[in-house]
C-alpha positions in Angstrom: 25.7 -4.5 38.8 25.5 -6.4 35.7 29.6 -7.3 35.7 32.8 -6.8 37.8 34.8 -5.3 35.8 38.5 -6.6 35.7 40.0 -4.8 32.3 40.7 -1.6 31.1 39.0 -2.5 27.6 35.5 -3.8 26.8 34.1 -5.4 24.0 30.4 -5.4 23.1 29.6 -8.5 20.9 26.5 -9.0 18.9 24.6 -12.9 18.6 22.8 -13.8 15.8 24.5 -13.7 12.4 27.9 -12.3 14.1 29.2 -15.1 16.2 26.2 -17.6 15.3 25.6 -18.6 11.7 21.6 -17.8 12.7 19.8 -15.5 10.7 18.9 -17.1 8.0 18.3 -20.3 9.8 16.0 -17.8 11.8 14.3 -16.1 9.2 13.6 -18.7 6.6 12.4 -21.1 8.9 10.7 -19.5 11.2 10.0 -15.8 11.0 9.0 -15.7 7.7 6.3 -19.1 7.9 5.0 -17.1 10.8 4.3 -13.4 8.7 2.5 -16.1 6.6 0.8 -18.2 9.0 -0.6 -15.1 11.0 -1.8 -12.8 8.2 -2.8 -15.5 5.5 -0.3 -14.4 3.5 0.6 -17.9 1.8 -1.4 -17.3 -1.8 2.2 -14.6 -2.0 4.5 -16.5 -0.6 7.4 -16.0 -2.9 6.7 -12.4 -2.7 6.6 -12.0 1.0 9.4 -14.1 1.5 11.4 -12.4 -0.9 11.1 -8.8 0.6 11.2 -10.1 4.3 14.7 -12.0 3.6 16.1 -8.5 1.8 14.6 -6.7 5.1 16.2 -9.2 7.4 19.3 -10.2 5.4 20.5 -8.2 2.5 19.7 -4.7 3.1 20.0 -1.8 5.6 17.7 -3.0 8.1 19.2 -6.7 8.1 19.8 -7.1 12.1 16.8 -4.8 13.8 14.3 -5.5 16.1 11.9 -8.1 14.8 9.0 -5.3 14.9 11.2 -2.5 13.2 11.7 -5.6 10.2 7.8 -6.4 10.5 7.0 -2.9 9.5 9.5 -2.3 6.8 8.2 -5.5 5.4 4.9 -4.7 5.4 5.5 -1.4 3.5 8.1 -2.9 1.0 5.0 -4.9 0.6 2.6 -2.1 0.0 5.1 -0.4 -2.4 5.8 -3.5 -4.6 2.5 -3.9 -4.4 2.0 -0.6 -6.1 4.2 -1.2 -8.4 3.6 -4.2 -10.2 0.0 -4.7 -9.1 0.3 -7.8 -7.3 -3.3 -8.0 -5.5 -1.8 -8.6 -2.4 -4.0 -8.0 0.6 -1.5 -5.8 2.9 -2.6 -6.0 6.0 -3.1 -2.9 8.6 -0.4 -1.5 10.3 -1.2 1.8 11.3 -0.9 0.9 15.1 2.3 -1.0 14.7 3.7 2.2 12.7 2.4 4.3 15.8 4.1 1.9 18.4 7.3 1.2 16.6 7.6 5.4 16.5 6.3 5.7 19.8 9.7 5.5 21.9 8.2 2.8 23.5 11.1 -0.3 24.4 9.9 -2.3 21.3 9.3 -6.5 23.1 6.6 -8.2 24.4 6.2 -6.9 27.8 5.4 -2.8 26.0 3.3 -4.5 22.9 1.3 -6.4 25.4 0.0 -3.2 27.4 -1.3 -1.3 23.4 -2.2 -5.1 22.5 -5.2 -4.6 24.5 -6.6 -1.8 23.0 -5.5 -2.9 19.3 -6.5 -6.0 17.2 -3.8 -5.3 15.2 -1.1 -4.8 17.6 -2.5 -8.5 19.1 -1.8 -9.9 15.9 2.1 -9.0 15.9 1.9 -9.9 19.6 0.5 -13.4 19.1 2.9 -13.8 15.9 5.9 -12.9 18.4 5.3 -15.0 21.4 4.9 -18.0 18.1 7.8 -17.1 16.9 9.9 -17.2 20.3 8.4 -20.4 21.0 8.8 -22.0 18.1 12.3 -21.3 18.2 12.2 -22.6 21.6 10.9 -25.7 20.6 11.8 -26.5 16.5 15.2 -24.6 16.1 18.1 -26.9 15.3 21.4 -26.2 16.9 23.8 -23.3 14.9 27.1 -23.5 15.8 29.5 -20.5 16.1 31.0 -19.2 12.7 35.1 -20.5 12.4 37.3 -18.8 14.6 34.4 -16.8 16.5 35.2 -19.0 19.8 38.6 -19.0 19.8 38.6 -15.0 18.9 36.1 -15.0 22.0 38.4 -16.7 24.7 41.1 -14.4 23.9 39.3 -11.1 23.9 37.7 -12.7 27.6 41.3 -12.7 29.1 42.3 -9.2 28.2 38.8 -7.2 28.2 35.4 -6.7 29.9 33.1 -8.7 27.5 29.1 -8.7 27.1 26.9 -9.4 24.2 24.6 -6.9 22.9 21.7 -8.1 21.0 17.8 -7.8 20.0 17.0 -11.3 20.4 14.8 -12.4 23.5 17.5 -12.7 27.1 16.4 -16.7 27.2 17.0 -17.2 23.4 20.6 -15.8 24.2 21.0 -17.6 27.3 20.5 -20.9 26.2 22.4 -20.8 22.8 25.7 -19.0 24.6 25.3 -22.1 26.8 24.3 -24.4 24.6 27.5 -23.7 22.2 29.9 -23.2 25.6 30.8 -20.0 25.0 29.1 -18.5 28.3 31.8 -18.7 29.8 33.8 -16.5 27.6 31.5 -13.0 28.4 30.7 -10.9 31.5 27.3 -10.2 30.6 24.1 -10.6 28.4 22.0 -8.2 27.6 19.0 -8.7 25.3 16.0 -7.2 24.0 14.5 -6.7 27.6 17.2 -3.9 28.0 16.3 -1.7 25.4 18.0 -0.5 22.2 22.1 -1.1 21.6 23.1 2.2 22.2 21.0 1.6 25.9 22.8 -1.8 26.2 26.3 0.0 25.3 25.9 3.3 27.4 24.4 0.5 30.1 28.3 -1.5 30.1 29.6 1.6 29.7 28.0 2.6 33.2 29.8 -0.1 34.4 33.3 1.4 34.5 34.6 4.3 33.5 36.2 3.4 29.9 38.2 5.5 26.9 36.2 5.4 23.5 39.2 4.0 21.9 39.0 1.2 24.2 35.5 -0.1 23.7 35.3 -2.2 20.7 31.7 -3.4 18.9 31.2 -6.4 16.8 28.3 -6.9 14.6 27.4 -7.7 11.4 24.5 -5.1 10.5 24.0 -1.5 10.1 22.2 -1.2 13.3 25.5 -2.6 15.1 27.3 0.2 13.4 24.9 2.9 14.4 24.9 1.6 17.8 28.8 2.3 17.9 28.8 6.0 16.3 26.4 6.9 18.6 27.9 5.9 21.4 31.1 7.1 20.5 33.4 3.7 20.4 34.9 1.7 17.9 33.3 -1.0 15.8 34.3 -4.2 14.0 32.3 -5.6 11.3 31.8 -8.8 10.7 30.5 -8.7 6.8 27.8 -11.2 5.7 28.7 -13.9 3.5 32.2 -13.4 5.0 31.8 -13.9 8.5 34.4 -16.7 9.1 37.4 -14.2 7.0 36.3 -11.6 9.2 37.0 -13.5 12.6 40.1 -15.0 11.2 41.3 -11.7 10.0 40.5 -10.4 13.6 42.7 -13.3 15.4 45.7 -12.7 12.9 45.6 -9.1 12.7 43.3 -6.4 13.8 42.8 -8.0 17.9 46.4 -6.7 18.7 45.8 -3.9 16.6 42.9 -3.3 18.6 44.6 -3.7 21.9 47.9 -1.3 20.9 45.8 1.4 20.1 46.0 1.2 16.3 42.6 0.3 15.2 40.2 3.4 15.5 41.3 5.4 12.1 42.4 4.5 8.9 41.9 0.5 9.1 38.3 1.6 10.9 37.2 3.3 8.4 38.3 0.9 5.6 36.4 -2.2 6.9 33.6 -0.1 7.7 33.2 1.4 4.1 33.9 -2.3 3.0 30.7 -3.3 5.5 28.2 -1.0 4.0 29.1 -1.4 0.4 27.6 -5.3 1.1 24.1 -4.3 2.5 23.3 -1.6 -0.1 21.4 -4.1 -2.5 17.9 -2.7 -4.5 14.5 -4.1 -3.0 13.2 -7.0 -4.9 11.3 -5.6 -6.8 13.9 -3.4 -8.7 16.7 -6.2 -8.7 
């Protein structure tokens, strides 16, 4: 059993970028130097950062799984590539298209098993484990965005809480601790346990729960897709606006939440708000 549970609600909380001011501490310093590193890609620098940050960060994909991201980024590259004529050398990534579509849980344990039949898919395997380690080893300490702790202790004492995230289970478990806000959730689940919705429907198994009663927080479209497909409510919090959002959610929409009065017409506002953020052009037509 992955919690006791003790409430009648539950609240599924995303990490990075949502309670965390991560992503682009993450991205820019040391996802992106890695996509370099690994596929001598440093001649286009500029270029490969730019589409991996509006991947990562500013577009509908911001917040997937690091391999989803790896793809798209590769093929933004290919098609700005075609576009300008940029002499980029794009490399392969027929295997990694036929994993990420394969249905396969998308971390290092599965990529390690078609990793030995693929030079290519060794590559993205080598550039992960670098990545987790380096983040192990060089990232600096992010602290929680304003309010997200406080908004965190309070959900804790009136609902089931458990974070649902893409990022690696020992990444999570050390920065939850690190910032002291372990305490304030039931659970962690991370990449090793699939996709959200599995995470969700996986807290979901662990008491029997009304929709309207299961609340989602995240900050990208995945979060959001996560939630409709799973049938519960979600709260964005909206990039560049993160620390608004969790004040907003102490002063107004928690209770809202709690009386039964979210789910509807102030649902569907903040979502619509959400998405209107993340729908920025590629690069390359900016």
């Amino acid at each position: 059993m992955l919690f006791e549970p003790k409430h009648d609600f539950l609240i599924g909380i995303d990490s990075d970028g949502c309670v965390f001011d991560s992503m682009e501490v993450k991205q820019i310093e040391h996802f992106h130097p890695l996509i370099l590193k690994h596929w001598d890609l440093s001649p286009h620098e500029a270029e490969v950062r730019a589409v991996a940050a509006y991947v990562n960060l500013r577009s509908p994909w911001r917040g997937s799984n690091r391999f989803v991201a790896l793809l798209k980024t590769f093929e933004f590259l290919l098609e700005w590539n075609a576009h300008q004529e940029l002499d980029i050398v794009i490399p392969p990534f027929r295997d990694l298209q036929d994993w990420v579509e394969s249905g396969d849980t998308l971390n290092n344990d599965s990529l390690a098993v078609r990793a030995k039949t693929s030079p290519e898919l060794a590559k993205v395997l080598a550039w992960s484990e670098a990545i987790n380690q380096d983040i192990a080893d060089n990232m600096r300490p992010v602290p929680p965005f304003d309010g997200a702790a406080e908004a965190l202790s309070l959900f804790h004492a009136r609902a089931d809480t458990v974070v649902i995230s893409l990022t690696p289970l020992e990444a999570l478990n050390h920065e939850w601790t690190l910032h002291g806000l372990r305490q304030n959730v039931d659970a962690i689940l991370g990449q090793e346990w699939g996709t959200k919705p599995d995470q969700i429907r996986l807290a979901l198994n662990q008491k029997t729960c009304d929709p309207d009663k299961v609340l989602i927080l995240g900050d990208a479209p995945g979060d959001l897709k996560a939630a409709r497909e799973t049938g519960v409510c979600f709260y964005p919090i909206i990039p560049g606006r993160e620390a608004e959002c969790w004040r907003q959610l102490l002063c107004e929409d928690m209770d809202r939440f709690f009386r039964g009065e979210y789910r509807g017409t102030r649902e569907t506002e903040l979502i619509a708000t959400f998405e209107a953020v993340l729908n920025h052009p590629p690069p390359w037509q900016a």
